[in-house]
C-alpha positions as CSV (number, residue, x, y, z in Angstrom):
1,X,7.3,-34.6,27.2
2,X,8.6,-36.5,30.4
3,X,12.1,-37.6,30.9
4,X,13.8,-40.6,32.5
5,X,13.6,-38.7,35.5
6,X,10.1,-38.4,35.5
7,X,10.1,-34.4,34.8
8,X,8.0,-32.7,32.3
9,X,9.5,-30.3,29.9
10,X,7.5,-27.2,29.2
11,X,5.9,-26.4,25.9
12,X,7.3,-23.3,26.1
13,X,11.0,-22.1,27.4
14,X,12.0,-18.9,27.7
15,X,15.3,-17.9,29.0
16,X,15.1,-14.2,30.5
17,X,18.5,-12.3,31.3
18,X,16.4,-10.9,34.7
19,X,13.9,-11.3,36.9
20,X,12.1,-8.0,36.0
21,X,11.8,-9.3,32.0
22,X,11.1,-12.9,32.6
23,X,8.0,-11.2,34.9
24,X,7.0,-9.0,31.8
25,X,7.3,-11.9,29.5
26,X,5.3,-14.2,31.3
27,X,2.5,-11.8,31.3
28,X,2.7,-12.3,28.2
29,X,1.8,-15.4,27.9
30,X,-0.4,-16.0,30.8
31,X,-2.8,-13.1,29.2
32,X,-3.5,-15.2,26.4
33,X,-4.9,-18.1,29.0
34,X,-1.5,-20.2,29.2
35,X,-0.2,-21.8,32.3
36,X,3.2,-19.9,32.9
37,X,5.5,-20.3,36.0
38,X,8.8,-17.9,36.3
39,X,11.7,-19.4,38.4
40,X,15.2,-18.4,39.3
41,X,16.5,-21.8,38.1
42,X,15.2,-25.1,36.6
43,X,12.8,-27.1,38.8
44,X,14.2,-29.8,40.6
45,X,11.3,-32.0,39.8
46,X,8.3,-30.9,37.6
47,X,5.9,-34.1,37.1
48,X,3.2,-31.9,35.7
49,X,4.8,-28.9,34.0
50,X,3.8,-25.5,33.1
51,X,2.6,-24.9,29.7
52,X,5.2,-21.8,29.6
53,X,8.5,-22.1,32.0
54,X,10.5,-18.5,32.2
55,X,13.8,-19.1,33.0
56,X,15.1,-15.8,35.0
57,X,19.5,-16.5,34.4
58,X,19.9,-13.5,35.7
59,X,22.5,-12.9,32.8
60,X,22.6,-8.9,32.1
61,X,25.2,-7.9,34.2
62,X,27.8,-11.0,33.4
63,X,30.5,-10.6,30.8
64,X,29.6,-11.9,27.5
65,X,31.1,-15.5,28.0
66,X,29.7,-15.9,31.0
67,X,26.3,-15.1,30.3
68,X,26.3,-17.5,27.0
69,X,27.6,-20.3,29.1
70,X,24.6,-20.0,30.9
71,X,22.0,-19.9,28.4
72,X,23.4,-22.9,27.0
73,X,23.5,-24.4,30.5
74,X,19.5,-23.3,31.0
75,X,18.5,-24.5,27.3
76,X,20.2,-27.8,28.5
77,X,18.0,-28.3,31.1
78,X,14.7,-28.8,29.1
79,X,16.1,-30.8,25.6
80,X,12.6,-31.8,24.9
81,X,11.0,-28.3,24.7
82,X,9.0,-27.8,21.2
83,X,9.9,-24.1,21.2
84,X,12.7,-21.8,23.5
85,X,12.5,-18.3,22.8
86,X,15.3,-15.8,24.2
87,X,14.0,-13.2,26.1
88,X,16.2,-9.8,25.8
89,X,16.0,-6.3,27.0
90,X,13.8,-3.9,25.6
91,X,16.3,-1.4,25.7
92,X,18.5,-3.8,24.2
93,X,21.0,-3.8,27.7
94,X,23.0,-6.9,28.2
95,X,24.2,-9.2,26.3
96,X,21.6,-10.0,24.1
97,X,24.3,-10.4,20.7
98,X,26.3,-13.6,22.6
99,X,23.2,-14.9,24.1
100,X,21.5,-15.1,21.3
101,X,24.6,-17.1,19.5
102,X,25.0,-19.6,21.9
103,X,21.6,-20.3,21.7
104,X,21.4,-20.9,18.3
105,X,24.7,-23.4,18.6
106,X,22.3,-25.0,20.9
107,X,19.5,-25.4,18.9
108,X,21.1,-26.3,16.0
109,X,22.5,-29.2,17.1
110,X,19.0,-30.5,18.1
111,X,17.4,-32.8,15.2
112,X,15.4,-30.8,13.2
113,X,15.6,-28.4,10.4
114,X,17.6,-25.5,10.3
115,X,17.1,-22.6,13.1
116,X,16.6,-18.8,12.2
117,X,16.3,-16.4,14.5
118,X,13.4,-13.9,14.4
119,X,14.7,-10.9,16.5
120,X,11.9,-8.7,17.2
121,X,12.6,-6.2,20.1
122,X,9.9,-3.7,19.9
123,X,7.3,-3.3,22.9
124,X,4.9,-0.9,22.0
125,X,2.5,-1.1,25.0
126,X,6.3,0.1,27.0
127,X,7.0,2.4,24.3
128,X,10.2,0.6,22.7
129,X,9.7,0.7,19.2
130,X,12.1,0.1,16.0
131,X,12.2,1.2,12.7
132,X,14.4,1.4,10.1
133,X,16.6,-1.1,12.0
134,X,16.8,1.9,15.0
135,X,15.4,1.1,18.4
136,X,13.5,3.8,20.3
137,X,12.2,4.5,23.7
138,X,9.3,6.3,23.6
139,X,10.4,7.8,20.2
140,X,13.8,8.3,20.8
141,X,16.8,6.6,19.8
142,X,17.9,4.3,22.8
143,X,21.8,5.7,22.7
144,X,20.5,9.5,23.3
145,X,17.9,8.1,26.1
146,X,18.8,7.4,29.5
147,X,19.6,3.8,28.8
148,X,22.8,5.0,27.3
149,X,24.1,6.1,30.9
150,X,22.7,3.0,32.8
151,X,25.5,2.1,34.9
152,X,26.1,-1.2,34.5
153,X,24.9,-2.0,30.9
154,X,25.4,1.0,29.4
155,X,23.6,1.2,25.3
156,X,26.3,2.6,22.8
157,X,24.2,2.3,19.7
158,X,21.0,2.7,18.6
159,X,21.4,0.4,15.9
160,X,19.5,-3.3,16.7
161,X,22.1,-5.4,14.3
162,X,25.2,-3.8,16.1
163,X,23.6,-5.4,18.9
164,X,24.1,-8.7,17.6
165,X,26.4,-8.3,15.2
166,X,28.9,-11.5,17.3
167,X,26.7,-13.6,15.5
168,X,29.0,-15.5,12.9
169,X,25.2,-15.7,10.9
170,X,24.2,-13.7,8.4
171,X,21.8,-10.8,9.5
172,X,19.2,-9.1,7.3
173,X,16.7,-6.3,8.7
174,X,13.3,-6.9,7.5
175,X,12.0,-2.8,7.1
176,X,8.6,-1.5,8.3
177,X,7.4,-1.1,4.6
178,X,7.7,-4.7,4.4
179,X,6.5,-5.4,7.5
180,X,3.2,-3.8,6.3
181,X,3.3,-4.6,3.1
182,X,1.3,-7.6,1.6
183,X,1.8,-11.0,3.1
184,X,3.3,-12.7,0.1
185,X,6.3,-9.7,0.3
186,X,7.0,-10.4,4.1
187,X,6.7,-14.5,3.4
188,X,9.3,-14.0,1.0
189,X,12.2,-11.9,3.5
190,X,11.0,-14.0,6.6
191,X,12.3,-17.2,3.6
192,X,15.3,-14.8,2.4
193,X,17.8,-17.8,1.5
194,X,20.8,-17.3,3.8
195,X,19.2,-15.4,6.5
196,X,20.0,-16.9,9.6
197,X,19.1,-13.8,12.0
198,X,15.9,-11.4,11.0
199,X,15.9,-7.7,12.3
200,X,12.4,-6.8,12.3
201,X,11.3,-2.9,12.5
202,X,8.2,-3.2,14.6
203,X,6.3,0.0,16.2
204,X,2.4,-1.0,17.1
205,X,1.2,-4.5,18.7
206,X,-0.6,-4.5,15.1
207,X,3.1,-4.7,13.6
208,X,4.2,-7.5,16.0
209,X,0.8,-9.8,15.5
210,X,1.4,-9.7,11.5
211,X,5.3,-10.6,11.9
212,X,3.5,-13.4,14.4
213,X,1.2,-14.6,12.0
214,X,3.6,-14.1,8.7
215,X,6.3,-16.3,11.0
216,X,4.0,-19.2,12.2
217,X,3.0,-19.5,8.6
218,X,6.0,-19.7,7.0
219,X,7.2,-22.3,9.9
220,X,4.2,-24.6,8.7
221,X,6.0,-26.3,5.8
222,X,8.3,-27.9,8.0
223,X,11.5,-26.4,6.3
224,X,12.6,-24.1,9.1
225,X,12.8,-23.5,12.7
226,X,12.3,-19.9,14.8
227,X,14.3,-18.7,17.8
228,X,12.1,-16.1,18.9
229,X,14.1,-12.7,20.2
230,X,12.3,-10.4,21.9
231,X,11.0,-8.3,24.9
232,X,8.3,-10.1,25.2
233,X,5.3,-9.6,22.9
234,X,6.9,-11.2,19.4
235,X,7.4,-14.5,21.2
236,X,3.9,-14.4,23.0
237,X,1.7,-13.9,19.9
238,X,4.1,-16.6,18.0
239,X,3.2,-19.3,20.5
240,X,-0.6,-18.2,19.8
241,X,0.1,-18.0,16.2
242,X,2.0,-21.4,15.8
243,X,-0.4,-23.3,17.3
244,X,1.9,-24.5,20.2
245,X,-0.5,-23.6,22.6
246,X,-4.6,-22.4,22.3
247,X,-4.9,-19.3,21.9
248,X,-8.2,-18.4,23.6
249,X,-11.4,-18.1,22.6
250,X,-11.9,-15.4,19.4
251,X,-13.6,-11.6,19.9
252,X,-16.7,-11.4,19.0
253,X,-16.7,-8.6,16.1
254,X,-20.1,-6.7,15.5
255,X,-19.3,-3.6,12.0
256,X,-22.7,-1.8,11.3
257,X,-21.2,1.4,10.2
258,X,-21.3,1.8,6.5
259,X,-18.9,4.2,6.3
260,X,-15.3,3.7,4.0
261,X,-12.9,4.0,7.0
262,X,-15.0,1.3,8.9
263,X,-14.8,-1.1,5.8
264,X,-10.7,-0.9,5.6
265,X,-10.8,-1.7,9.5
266,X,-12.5,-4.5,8.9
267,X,-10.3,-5.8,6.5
268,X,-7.0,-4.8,8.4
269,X,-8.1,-7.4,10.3
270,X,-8.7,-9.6,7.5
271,X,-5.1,-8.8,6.2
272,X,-3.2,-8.7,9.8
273,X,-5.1,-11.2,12.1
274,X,-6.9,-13.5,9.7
275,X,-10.2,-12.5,11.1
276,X,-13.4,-14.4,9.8
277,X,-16.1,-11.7,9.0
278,X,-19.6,-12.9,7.8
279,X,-22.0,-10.8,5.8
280,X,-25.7,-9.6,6.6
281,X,-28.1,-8.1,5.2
282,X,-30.1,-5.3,6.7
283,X,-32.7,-7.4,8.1
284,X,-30.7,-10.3,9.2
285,X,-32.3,-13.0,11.1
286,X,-30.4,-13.4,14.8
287,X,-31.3,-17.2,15.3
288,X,-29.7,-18.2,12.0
289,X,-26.8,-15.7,12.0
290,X,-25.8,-16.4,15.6
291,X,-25.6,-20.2,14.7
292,X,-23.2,-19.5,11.5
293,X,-21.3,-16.8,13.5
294,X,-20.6,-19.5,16.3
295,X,-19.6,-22.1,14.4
296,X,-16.9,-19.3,12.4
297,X,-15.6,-19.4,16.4
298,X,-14.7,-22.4,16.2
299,X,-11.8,-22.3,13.2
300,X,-9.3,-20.8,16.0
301,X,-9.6,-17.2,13.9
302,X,-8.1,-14.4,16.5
303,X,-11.7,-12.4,15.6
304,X,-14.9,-13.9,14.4
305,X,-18.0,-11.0,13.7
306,X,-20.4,-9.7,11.4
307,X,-20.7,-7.0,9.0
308,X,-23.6,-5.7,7.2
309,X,-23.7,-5.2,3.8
310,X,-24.2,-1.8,1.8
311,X,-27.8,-2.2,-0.1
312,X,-28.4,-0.3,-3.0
313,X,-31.0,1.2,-1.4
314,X,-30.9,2.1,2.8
315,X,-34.6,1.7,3.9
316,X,-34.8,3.8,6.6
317,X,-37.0,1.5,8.4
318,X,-35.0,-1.3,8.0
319,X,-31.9,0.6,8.8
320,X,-33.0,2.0,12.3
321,X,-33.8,-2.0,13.1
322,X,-30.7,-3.2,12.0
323,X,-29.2,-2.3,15.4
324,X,-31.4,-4.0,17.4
325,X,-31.6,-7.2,15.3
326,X,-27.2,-7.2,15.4
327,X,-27.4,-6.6,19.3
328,X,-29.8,-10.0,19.1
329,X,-27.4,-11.7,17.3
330,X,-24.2,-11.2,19.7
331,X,-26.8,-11.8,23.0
332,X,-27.5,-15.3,21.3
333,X,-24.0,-16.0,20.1
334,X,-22.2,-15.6,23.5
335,X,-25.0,-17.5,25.0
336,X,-24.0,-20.3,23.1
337,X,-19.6,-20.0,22.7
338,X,-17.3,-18.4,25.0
339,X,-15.9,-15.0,23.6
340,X,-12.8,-12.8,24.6
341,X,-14.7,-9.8,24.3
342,X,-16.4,-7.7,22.1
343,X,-15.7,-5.2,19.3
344,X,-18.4,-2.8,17.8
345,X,-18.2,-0.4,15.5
346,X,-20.7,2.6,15.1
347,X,-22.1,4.5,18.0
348,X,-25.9,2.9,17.4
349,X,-24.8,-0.9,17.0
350,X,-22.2,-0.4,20.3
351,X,-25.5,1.3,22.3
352,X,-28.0,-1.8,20.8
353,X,-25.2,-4.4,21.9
354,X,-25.1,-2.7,25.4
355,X,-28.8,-3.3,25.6
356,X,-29.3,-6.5,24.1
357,X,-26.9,-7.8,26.8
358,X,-28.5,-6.2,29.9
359,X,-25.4,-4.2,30.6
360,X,-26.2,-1.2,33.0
361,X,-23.1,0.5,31.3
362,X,-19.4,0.5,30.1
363,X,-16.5,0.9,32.6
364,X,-14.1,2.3,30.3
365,X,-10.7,1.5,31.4
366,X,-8.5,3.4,28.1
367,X,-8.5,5.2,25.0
368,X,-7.0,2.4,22.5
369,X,-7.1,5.0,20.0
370,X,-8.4,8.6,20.1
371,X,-11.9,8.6,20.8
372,X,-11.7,4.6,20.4
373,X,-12.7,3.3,24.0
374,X,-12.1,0.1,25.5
375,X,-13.6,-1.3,29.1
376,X,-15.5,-3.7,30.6
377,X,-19.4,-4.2,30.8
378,X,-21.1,-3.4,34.1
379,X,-24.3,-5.4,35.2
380,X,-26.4,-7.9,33.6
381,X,-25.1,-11.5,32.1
382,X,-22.1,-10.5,31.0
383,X,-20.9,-8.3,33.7
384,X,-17.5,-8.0,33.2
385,X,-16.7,-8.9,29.6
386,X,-14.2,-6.9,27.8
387,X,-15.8,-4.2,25.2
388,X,-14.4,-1.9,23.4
389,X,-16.2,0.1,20.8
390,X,-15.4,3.0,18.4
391,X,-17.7,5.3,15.9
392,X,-17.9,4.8,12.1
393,X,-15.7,7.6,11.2
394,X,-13.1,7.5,14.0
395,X,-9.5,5.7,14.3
396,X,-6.8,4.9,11.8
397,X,-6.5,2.0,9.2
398,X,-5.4,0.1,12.4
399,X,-8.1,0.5,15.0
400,X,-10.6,-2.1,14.8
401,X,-6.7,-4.7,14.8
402,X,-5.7,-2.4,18.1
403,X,-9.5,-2.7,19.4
404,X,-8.7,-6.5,18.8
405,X,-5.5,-7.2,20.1
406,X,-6.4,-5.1,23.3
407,X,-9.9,-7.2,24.3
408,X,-7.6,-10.3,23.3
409,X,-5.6,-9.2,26.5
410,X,-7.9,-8.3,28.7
411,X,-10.0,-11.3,28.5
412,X,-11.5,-13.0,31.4
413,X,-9.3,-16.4,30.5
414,X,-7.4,-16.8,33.4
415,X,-4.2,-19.3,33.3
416,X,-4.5,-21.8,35.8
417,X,-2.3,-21.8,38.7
418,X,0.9,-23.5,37.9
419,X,2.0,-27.0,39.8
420,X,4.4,-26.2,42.7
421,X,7.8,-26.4,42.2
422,X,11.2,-26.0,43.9
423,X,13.8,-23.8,41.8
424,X,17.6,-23.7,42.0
425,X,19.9,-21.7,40.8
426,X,21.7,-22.3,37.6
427,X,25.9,-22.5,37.6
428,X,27.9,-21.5,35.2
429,X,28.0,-23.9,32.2
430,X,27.8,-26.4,34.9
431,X,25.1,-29.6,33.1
């Protein structure tokens, strides 16, 4: 939206309490192909804005009054803004209790429904996970890490509602069980009547895309607004969630193992990311499956692929084809639609994908998972394109979402280069 000043407010505002965070965050975002700019201070004039503006208010170190004067001074700044999310410490330093309040007096006086926020401070790619309402670094509780003897912002309690508990809201932690638990159980404490600020245990990316996914949803009705609170991730894969901005093109998912553990994988996916699977036989034909698996692409799913079937019966003939006639099927499909990567499960499909795409080899970049690999493709068409496969009997229940979410971020969508701007700094409650 433009103003009477002829500046564009973001999409997307995030107010970070340093630069260090609002740098973190907007990675963030700008992995999943969104135009994101971070600046000290609002820009002085912004005709064509950023789909995601990080606010840096450089708030840690201020005393708690200070700091929320400030937020509410940087929300002011963009009124029009479909969604601000509050960016806090992943160690939970700061003031993140008092900035989050006067936020939420912010937004609340904006038209609209009612505001909850949705504090999720876990960042497992940086090892800060929480459970049981206990926040960790790199498994241990943040008031026996080193965090606790920063300083400047030193970390009393491990305890993530302590750390906002100087919000006059009523808080409820929303446990890991939960979290994992079927959707209908986590719709139902996201909608807890009276909750106006969520704790959310959180310990794998898998855990923050279903909170994501479980939030936007509920959202959808109209009834009720978010304030994201996080580190970073939780507001990222809300905004691809939500709809607010594209989220990129899908992975391309290829499951020709018939064993159990791949079969739950699958449908992890199913459950966690809302991935769109089709089913083939074990002579499927590429032209016609390719076609139907490209137009699945198109319903905005985070993972569209194709599984095959268990027959009463495995021919063997058919059965040692099968590989060949999948690796067909993705070489035709990403001819036609752009793909974020691609996930394949069992050694023989991953090796027939490989060839069907005229890749000389894999240059594997991590371990997502033990003995689940994840890199990029070397020579041929696709040089380049994220890849990441794993055999039939390897990896937890969560793999095949990790294998996702990884390719997801590593995907060759680059955000554009934001419009130049000129930033200034903010003043204390000064709008």
């Amino acid at each position: 939206m433009t103003d009477t000043t002829g500046r564009s407010d973001p999409r997307v505002l995030v107010l970070a309490d340093d630069l260090t965070g609002a740098n973190a965050t907007a990675v963030r975002f700008a992995r999943r192909g969104m135009r994101t700019l971070v600046t000290g201070g609002p820009p002085r004039a912004c005709v064509s804005a950023p789909d995601v503006l990080v606010l840096d208010l450089a708030t840690r170190q201020l005393p708690a009054a200070q700091a929320a004067r400030r937020v509410v001074a940087g929300a002011s700044v963009f009124p029009n803004a479909p969604l601000v999310t509050k960016r806090v410490d992943s160690t939970l330093r700061g003031n993140p209790g008092a900035e989050t309040a006067a936020l939420l007096h912010v937004l609340d006086a904006r038209p609209g429904p009612p505001v909850r926020a949705l504090v999720v401070p876990a960042h497992p790619e940086a090892g800060r996970t929480t459970e049981g309402g206990i926040h960790h670094v790199h498994g241990v509780p943040i008031a026996d890490s080193e965090v606790a003897r920063d300083p400047f912002c030193p970390v009393t309690s491990s305890c993530v509602i302590e750390a906002f508990d100087v919000i006059d809201r009523p808080i409820v932690h929303v446990p890991l069980d939960v979290v994992r638990g079927d959707s209908s159980g986590l719709a139902r404490a996201l909608c807890e009547p009276g909750a106006r600020v969520l704790v959310c245990d959180a310990v794998t990316e898998a855990d923050v895309e279903t909170l994501a996914s479980a939030a936007a949803a509920a959202a959808l009705g109209g009834e009720l607004r978010w304030l994201p609170v996080d580190a970073g991730p939780f507001g990222a894969a809300l905004v691809g969630a939500s709809g607010v901005l594209p989220a990129g093109p899908p992975v391309l998912g290829v499951a020709g193992s018939l064993s159990p553990l791949s079969r739950d994988q699958v449908a992890e996916t199913q459950r966690r990311l809302g991935a769109r699977w089709l089913d083939v036989g074990d002579a499927p034909d590429p032209v016609r499956v390719a076609a139907d698996l490209v137009a699945l692409a198109r319903t905005g799913a985070a993972l569209t692929g194709i599984r095959t079937r268990i027959p009463d019966r495995i021919d063997p003939v058919r059965a040692a084809r099968l590989p060949v006639l999948l690796g067909e099927v993705v070489k035709r499909a990403l001819a036609a639609a752009p793909f974020a990567g691609v996930y394949a499960t069992g050694g023989d499909i991953a090796g027939a994908v490989c060839i069907a795409l005229g890749a000389d080899g894999l240059a594997v970049q991590t371990e997502v998972q033990p003995l689940v690999v994840a890199g990029r493709l070397v020579g041929g068409p696709h040089d380049g394109l994220p890849f990441a496969a794993k055999g039939g009997l390897v990896g937890d229940a969560n793999a095949a979402v990790a294998c996702v979410l990884h390719l997801r971020m590593s995907s060759t969508v680059q955000a554009a280069s934001p419009t130049a701007v000129t930033a200034r700094e903010i003043d204390d409650g000064r709008r």
